[in-house]
PASEBA-1860 file (N, C-alpha, C; in nm, 3 decimals):
! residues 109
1> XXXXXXXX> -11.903/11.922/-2.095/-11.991/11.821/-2.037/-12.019/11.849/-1.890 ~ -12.126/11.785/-1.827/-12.129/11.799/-1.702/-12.040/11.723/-1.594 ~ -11.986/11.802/-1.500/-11.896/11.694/-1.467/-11.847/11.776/-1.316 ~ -11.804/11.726/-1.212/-11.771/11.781/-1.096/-11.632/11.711/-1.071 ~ -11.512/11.782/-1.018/-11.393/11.705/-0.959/-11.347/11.774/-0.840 ~ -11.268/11.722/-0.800/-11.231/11.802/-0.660/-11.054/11.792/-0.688 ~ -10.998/11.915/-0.655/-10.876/11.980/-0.756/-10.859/11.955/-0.871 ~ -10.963/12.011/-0.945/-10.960/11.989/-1.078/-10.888/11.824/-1.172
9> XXXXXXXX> -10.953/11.738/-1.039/-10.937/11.600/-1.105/-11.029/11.547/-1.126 ~ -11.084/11.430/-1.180/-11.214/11.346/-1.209/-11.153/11.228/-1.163 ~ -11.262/11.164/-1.130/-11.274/11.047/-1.025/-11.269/10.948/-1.191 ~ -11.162/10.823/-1.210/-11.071/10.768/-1.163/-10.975/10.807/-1.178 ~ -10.934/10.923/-1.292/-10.762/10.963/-1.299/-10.781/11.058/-1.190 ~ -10.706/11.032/-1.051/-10.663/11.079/-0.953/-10.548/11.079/-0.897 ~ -10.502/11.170/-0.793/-10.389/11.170/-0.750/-10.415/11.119/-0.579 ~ -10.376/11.016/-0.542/-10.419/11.036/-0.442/-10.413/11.133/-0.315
17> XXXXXXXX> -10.443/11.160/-0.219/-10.368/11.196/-0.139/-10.361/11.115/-0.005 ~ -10.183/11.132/0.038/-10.118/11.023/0.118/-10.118/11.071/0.216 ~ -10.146/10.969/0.290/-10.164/11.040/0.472/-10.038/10.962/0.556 ~ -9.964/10.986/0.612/-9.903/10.918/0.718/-9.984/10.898/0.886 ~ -9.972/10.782/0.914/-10.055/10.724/1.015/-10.053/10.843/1.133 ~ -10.126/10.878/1.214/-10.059/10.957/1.340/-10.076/11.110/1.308 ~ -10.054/11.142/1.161/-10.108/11.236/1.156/-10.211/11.323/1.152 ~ -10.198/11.447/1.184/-10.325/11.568/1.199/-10.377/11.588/1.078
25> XXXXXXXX> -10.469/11.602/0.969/-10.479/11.636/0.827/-10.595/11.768/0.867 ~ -10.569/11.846/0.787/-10.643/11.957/0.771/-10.668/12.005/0.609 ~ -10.805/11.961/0.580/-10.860/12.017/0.421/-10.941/12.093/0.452 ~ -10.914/12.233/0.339/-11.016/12.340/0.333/-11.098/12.287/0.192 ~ -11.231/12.314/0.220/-11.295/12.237/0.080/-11.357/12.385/0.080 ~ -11.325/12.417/-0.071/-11.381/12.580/-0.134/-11.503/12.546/-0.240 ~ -11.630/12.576/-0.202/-11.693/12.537/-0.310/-11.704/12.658/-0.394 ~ -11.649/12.687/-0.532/-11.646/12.809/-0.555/-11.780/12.774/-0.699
33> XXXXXXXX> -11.900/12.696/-0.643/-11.993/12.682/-0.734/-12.153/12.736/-0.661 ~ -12.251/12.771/-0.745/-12.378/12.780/-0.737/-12.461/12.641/-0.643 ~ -12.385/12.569/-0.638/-12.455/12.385/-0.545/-12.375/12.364/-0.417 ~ -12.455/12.360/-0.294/-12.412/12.296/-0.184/-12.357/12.132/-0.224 ~ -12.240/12.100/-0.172/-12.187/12.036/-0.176/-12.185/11.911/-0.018 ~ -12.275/11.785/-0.022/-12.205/11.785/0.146/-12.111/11.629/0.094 ~ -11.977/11.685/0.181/-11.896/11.549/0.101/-11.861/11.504/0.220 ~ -11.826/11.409/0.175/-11.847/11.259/0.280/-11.714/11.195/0.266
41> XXXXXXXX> -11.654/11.176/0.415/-11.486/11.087/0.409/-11.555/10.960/0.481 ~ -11.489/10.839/0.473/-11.482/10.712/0.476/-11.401/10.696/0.577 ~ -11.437/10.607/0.685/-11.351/10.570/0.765/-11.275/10.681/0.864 ~ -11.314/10.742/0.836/-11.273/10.869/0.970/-11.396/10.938/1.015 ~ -11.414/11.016/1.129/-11.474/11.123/1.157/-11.390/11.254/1.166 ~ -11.425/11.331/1.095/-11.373/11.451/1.091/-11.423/11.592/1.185 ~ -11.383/11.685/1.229/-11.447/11.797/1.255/-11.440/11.947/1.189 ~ -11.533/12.008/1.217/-11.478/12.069/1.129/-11.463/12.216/1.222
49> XXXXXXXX> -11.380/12.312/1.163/-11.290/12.350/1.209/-11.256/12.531/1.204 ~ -11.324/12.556/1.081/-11.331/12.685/1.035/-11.472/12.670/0.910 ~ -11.502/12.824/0.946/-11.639/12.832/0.777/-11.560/12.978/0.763 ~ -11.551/12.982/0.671/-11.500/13.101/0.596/-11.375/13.209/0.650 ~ -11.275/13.126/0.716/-11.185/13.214/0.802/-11.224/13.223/0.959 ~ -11.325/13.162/0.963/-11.356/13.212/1.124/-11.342/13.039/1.160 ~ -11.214/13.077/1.323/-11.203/12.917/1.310/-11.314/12.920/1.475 ~ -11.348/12.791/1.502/-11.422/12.729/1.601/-11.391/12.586/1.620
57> XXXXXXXX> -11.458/12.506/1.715/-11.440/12.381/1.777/-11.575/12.337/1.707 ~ -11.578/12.255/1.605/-11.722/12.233/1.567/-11.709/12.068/1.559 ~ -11.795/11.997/1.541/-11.924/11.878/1.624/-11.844/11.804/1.475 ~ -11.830/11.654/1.500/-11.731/11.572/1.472/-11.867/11.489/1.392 ~ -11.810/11.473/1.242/-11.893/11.397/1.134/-11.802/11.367/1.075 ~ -11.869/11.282/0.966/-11.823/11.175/0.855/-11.866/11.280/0.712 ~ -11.997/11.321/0.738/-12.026/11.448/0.584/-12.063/11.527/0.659 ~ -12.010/11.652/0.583/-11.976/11.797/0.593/-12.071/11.885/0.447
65> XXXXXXXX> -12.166/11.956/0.500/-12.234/12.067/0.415/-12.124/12.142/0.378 ~ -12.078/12.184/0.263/-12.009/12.290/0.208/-12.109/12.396/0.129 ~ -12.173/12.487/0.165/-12.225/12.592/0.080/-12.177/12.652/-0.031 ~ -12.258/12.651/-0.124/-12.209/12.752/-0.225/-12.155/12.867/-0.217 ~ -12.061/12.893/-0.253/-11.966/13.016/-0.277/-11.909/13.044/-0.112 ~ -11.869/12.918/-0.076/-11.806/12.906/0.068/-11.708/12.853/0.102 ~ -11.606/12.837/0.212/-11.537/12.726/0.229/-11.532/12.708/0.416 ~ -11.509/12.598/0.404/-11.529/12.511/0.518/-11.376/12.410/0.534
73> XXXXXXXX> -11.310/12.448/0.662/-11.196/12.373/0.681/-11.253/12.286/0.790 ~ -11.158/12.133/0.738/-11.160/12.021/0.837/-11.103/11.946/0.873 ~ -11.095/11.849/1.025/-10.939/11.820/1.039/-10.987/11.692/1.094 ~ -10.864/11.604/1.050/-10.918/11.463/1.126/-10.767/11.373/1.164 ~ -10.775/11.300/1.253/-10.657/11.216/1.268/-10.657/11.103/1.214 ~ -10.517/11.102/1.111/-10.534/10.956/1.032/-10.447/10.881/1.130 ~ -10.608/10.787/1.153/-10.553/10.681/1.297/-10.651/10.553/1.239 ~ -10.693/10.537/1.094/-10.726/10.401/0.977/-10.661/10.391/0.895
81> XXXXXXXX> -10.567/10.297/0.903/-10.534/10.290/0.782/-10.585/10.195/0.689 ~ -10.544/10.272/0.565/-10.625/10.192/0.424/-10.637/10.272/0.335 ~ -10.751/10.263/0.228/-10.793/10.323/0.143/-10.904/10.380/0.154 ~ -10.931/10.462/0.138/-11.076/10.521/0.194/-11.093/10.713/0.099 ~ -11.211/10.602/0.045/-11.312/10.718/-0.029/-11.336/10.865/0.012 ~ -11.344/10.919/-0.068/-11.334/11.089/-0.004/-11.460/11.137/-0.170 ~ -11.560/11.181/-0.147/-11.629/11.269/-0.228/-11.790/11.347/-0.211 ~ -11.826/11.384/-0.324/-11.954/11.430/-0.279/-12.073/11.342/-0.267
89> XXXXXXXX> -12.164/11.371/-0.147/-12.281/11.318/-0.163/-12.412/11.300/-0.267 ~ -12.397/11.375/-0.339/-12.498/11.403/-0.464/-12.432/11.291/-0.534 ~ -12.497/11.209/-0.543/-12.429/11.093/-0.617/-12.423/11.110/-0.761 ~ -12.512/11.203/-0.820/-12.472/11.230/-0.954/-12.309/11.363/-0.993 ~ -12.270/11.438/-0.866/-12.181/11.467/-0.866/-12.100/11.362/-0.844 ~ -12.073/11.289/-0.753/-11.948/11.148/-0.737/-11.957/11.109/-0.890 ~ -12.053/11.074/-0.927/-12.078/11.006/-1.050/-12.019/11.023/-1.165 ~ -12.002/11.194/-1.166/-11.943/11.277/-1.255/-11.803/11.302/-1.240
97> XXXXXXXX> -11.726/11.249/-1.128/-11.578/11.279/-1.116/-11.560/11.323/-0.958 ~ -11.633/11.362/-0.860/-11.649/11.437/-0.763/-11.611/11.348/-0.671 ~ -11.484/11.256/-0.678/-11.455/11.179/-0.560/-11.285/11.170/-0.583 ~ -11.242/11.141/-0.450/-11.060/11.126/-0.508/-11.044/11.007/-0.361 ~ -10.932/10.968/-0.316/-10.918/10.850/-0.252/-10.812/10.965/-0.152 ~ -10.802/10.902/-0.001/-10.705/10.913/0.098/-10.666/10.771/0.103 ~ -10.493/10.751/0.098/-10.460/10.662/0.113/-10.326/10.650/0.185 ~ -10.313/10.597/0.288/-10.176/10.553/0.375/-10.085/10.516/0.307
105> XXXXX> -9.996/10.615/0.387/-9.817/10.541/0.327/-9.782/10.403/0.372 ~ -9.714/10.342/0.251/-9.746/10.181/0.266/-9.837/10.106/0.245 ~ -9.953/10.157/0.205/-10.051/10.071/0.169/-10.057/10.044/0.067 ~ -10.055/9.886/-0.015/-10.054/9.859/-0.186/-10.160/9.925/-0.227 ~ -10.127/9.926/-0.354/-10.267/9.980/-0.446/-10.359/9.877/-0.491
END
């Protein structure tokens, strides 16, 4: 079927991933597909940080272009806490599984 996930999960059986407050987070997002990907975090601004091994100081967003057959590292300080959405912009990818949750230690479900 058609379907997009991000670590081979689909959006609602997810795992989350847990952030502790204060901390630095750094995700490399690999799009190892034929479709630009630009995915979008909630409640943070992120920067981003490296494109393909080459690292730099790059310009602070909320969505991030990931190119096809690329990867793009990005780093943000979890300084919100909560629950907060993490997926792709193509809403028929989110649609399809292409989203997973960041969520703080201590925060109920």
């Amino acid at each position: 079927p058609y379907a997009w996930s991000i670590d081979g999960e689909y959006w609602p059986k997810i795992t989350p991933l847990v952030l502790t407050q204060g901390q630095r987070v750094e995700i490399a997002l690999v799009n190892h597909s034929e479709i630009a990907h630009p995915m979008h975090l909630h409640g943070h601004a992120a920067q981003v940080v490296e494109l393909n091994g080459q690292r730099f100081q790059g310009a602070l967003r909320d969505t991030v272009l990931v190119p096809p057959m690329q990867t793009v590292r990005i780093a943000f300080d979890a300084k919100n806490p909560g629950r907060w959405a993490f997926h792709c912009h193509n809403l028929y990818h989110m649609a399809t599984g292409m989203m997973t949750e960041f969520r703080y230690r201590g925060i109920a479900v």
